[in-house]
MMTF fields as JSON, N, C-alpha, C and O atoms, coordinates in Angstrom:
{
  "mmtfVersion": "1.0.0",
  "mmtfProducer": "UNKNOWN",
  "numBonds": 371,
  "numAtoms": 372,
  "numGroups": 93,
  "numChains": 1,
  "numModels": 1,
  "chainsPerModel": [1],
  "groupsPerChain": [93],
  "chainIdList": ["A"],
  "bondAtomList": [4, 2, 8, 6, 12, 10, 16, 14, 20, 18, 24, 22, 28, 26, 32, 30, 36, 34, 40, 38, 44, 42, 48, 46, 52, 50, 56, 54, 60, 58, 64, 62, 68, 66, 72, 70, 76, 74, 80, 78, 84, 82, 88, 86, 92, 90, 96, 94, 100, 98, 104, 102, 108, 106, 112, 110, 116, 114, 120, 118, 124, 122, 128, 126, 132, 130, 136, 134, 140, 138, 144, 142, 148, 146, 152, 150, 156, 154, 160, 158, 164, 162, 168, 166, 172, 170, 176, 174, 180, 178, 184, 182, 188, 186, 192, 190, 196, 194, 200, 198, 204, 202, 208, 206, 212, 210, 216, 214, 220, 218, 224, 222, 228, 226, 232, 230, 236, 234, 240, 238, 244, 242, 248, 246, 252, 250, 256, 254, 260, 258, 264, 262, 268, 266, 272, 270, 276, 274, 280, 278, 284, 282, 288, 286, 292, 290, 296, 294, 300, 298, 304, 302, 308, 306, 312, 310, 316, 314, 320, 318, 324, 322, 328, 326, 332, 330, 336, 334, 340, 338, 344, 342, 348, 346, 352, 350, 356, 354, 360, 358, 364, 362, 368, 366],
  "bondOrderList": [1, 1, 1, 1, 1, 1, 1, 1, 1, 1, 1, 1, 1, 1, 1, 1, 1, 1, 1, 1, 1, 1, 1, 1, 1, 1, 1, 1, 1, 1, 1, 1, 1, 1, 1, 1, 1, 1, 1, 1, 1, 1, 1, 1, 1, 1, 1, 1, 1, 1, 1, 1, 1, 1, 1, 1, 1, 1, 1, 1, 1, 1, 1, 1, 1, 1, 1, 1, 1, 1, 1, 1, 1, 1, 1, 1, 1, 1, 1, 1, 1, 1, 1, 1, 1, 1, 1, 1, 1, 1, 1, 1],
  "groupList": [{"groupName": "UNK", "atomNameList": ["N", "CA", "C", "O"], "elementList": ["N", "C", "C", "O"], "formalChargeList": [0, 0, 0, 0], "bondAtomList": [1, 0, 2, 1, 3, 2], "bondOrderList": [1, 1, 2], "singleLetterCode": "X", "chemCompType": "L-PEPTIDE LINKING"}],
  "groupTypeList": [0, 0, 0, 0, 0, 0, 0, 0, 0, 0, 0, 0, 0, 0, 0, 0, 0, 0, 0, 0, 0, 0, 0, 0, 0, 0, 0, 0, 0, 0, 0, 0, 0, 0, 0, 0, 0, 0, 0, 0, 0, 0, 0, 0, 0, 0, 0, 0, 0, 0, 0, 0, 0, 0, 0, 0, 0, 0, 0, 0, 0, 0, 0, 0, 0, 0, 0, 0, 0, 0, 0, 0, 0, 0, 0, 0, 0, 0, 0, 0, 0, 0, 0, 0, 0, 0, 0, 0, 0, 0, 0, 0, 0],
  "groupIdList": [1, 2, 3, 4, 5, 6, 7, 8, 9, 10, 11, 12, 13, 14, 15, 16, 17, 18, 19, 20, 21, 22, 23, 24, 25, 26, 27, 28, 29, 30, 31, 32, 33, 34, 35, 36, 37, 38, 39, 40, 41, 42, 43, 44, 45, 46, 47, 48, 49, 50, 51, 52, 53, 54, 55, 56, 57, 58, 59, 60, 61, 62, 63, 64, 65, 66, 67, 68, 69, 70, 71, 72, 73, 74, 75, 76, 77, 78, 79, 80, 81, 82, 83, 84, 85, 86, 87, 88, 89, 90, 91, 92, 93],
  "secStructList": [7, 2, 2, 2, 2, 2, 1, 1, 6, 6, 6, 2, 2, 2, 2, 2, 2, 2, 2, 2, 2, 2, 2, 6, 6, 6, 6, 6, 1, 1, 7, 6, 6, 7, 2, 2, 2, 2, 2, 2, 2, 2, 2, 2, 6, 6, 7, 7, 7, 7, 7, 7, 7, 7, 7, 2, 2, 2, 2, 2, 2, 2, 2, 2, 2, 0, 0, 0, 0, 0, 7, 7, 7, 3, 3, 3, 3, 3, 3, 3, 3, 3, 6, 6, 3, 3, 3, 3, 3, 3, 3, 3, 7],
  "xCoordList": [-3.959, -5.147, -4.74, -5.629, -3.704, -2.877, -2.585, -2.937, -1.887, -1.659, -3.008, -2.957, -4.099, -5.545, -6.038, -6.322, -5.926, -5.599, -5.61, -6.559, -4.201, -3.224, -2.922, -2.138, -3.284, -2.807, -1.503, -1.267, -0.803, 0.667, 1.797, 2.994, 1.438, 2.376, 3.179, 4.306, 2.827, 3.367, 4.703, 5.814, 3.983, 4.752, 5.703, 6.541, 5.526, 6.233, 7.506, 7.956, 8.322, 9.662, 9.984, 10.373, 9.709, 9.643, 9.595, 10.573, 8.695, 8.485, 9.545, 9.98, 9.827, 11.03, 12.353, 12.823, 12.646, 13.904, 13.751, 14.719, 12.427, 12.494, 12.794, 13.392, 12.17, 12.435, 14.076, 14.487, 14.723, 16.002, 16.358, 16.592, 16.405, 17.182, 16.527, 17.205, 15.264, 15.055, 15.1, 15.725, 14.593, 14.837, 16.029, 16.734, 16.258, 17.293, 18.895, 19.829, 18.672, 20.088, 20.431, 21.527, 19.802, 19.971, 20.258, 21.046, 19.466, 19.663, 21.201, 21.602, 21.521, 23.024, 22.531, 23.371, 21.291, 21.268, 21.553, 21.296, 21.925, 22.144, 24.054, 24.55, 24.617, 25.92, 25.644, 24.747, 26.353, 26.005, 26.448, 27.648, 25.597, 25.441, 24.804, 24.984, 24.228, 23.342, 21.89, 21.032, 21.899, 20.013, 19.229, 18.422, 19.837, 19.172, 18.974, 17.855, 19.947, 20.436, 19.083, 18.216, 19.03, 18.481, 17.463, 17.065, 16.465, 15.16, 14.866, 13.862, 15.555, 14.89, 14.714, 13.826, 15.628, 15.783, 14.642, 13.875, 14.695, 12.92, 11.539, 10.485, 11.712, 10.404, 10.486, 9.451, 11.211, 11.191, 10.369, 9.346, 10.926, 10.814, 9.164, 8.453, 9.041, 7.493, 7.611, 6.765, 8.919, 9.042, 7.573, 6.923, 7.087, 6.662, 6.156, 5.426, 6.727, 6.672, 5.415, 4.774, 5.067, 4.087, 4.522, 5.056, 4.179, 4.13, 3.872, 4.666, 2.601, 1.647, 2.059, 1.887, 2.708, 2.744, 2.239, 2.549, 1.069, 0.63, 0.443, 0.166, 0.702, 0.308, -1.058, -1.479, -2.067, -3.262, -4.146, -5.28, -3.64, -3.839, -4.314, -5.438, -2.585, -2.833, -4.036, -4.95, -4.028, -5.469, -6.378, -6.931, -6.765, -7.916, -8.157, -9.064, -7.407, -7.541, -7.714, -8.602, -6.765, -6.811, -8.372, -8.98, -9.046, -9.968, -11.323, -12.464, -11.08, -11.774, -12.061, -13.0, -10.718, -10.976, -11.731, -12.873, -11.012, -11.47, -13.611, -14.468, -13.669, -15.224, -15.812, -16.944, -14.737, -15.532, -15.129, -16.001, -13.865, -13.919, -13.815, -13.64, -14.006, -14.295, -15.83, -16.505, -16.323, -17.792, -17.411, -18.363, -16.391, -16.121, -17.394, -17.819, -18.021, -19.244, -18.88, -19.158, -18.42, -18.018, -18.004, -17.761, -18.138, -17.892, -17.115, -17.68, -15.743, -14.781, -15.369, -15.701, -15.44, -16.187, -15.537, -15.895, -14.196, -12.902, -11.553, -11.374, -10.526, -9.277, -8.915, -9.371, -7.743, -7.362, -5.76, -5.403, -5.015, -3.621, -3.325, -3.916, -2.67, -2.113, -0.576, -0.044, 0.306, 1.468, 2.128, 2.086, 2.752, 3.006, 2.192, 2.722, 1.506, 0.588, -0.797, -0.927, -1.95, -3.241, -4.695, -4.628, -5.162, -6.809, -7.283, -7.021, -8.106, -9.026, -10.602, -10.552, -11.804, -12.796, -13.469, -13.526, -14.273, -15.025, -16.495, -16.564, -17.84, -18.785, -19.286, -19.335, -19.601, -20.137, -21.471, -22.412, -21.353, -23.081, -23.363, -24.463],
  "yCoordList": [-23.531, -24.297, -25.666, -26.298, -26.14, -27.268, -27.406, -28.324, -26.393, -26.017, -25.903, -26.446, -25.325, -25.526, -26.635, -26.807, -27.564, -29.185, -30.043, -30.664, -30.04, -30.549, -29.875, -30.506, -28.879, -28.016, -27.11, -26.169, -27.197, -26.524, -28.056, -28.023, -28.595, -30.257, -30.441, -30.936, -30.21, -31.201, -29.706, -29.897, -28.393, -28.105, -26.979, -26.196, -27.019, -26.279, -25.847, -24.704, -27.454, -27.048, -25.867, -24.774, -26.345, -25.654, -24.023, -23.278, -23.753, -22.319, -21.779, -20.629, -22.481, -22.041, -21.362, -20.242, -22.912, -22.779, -21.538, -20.87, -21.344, -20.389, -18.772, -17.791, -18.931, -18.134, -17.276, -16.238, -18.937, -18.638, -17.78, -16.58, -18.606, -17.657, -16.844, -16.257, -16.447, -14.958, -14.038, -12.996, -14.214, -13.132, -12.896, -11.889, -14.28, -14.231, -13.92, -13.17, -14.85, -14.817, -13.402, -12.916, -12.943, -11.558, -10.269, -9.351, -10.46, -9.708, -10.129, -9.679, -10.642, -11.38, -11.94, -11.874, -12.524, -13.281, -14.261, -14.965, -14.805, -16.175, -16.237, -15.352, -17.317, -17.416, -18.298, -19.122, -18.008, -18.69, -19.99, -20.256, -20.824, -22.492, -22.632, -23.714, -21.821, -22.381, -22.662, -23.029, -22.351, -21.659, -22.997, -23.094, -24.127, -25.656, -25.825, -26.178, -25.609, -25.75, -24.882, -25.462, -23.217, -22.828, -22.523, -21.689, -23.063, -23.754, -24.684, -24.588, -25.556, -26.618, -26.264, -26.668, -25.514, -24.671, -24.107, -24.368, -22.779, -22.344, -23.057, -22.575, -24.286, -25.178, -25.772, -26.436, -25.955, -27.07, -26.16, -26.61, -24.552, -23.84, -22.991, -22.22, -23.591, -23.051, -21.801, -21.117, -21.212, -19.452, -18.685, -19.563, -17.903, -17.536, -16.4, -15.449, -16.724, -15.892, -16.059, -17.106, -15.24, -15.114, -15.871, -15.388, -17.248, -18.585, -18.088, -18.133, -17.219, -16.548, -15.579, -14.772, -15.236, -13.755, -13.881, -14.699, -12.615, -12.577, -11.052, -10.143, -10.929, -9.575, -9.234, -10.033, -8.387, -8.266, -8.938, -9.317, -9.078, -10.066, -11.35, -11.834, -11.912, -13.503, -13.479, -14.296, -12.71, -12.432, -12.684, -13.776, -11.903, -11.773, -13.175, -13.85, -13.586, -15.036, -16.494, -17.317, -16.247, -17.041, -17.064, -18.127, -15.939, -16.069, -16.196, -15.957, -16.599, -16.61, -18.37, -19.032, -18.649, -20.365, -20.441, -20.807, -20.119, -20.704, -20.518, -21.177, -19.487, -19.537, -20.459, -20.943, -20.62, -21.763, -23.243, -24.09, -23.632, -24.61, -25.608, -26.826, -24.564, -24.864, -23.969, -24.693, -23.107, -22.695, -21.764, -21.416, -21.086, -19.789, -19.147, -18.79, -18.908, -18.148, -16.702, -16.267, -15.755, -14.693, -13.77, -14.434, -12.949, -11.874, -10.714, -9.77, -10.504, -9.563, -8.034, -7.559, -7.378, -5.893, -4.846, -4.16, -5.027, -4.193, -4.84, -5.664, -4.115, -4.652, -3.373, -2.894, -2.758, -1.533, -1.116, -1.279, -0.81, -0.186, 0.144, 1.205, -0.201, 0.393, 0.738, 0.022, 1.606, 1.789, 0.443, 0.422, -0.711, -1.898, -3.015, -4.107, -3.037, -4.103, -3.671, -2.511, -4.549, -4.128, -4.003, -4.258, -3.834, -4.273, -4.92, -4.701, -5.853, -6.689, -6.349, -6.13, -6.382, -5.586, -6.9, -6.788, -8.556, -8.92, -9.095, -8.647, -9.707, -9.55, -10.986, -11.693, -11.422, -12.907, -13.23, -12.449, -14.257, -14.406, -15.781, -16.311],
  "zCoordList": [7.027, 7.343, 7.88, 8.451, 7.798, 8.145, 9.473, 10.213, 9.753, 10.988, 11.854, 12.958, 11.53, 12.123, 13.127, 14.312, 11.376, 11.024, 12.02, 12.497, 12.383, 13.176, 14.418, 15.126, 14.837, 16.219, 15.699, 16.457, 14.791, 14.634, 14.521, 14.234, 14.66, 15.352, 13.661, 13.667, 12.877, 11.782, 11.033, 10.539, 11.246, 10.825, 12.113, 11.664, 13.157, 14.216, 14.253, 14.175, 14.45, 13.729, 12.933, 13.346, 11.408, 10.244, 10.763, 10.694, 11.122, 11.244, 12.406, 12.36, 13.191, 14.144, 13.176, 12.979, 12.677, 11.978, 10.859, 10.493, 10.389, 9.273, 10.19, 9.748, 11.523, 12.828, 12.389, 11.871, 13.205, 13.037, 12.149, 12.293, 10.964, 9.928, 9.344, 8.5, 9.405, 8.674, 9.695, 9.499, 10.671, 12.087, 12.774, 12.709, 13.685, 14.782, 13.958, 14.245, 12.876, 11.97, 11.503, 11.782, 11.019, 10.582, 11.361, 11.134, 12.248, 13.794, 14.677, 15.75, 14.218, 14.947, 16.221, 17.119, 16.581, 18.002, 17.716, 18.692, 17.013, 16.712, 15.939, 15.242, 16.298, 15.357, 13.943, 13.758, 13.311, 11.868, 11.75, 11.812, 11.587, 11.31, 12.836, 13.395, 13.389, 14.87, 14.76, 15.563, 13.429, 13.344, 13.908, 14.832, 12.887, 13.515, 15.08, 15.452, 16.016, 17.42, 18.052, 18.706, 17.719, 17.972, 17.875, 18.687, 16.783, 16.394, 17.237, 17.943, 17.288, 18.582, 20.068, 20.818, 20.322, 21.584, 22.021, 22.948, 20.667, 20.751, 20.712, 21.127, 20.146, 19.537, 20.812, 20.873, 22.048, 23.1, 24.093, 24.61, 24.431, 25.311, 24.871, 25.516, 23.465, 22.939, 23.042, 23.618, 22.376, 22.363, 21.914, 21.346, 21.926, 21.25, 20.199, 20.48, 18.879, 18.176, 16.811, 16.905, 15.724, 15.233, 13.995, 12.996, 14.242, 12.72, 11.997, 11.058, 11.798, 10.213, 10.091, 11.004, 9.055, 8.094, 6.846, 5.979, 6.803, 5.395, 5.005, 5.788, 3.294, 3.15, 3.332, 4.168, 2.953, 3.143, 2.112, 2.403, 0.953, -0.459, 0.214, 0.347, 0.757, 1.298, 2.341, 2.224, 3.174, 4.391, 3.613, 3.745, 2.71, 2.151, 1.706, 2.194, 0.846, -0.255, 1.546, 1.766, 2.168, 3.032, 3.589, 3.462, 4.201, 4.838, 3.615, 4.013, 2.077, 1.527, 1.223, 0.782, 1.722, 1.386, 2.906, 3.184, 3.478, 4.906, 4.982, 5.571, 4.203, 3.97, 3.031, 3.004, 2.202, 1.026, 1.19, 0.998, 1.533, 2.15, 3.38, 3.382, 4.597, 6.026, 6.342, 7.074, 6.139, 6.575, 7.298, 7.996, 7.533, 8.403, 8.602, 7.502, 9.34, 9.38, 9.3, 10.418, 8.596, 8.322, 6.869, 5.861, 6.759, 5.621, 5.728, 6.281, 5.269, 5.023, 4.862, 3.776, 6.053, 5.632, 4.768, 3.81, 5.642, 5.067, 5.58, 6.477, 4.606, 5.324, 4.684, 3.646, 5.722, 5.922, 5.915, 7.082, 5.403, 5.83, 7.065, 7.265, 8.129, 9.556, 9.644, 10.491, 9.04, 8.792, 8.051, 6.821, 8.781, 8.02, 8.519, 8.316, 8.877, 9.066, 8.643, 8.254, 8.676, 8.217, 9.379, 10.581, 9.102, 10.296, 9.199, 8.016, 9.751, 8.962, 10.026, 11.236, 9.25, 10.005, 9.868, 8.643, 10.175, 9.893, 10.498, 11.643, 9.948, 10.464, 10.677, 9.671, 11.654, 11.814, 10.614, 10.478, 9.976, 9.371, 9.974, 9.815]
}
């Protein structure tokens, strides 16, 4: 919701570098002790990859604040299993 907030600006970095090393690092695109180097690299060139991961729990709880304390005009119909990711079904109110 921070990120909302702010546009992404405060924490951008952050999520690069977490980029780096849980993705790129592991995958061997990256050499080890580069992750910093190559966080900024990506954060300059505005790579783009997906900042938000949540299980379907966090979805749920997330889009439940976002109704109680921003006014989301919405109600959660269903949220669904899709192999490893989920559908979320919502309805405008």
């Amino acid at each position: 919701m921070a990120d909302h907030d702010d546009g992404g600006v405060g924490a951008r970095l952050g999520h690069y570098r977490e980029w780096a090393e849980l993705v790129d690092g592991p995958l061997g695109n990256i050499a080890d002790g580069d992750g910093e180097h190559h966080a900024r690299r990506l954060c300059e060139r505005r790579h783009s990859i997906h900042f938000h991961v949540w299980t379907a729990d966090e979805f749920a709880t997330m889009l439940s604040r976002a109704r109680d304390e921003r006014g989301l005009p919405c109600e959660t119909v269903e949220i669904r299993p899709n192999e490893h990711e989920f559908i979320t079904v919502l309805r405008r109110t």
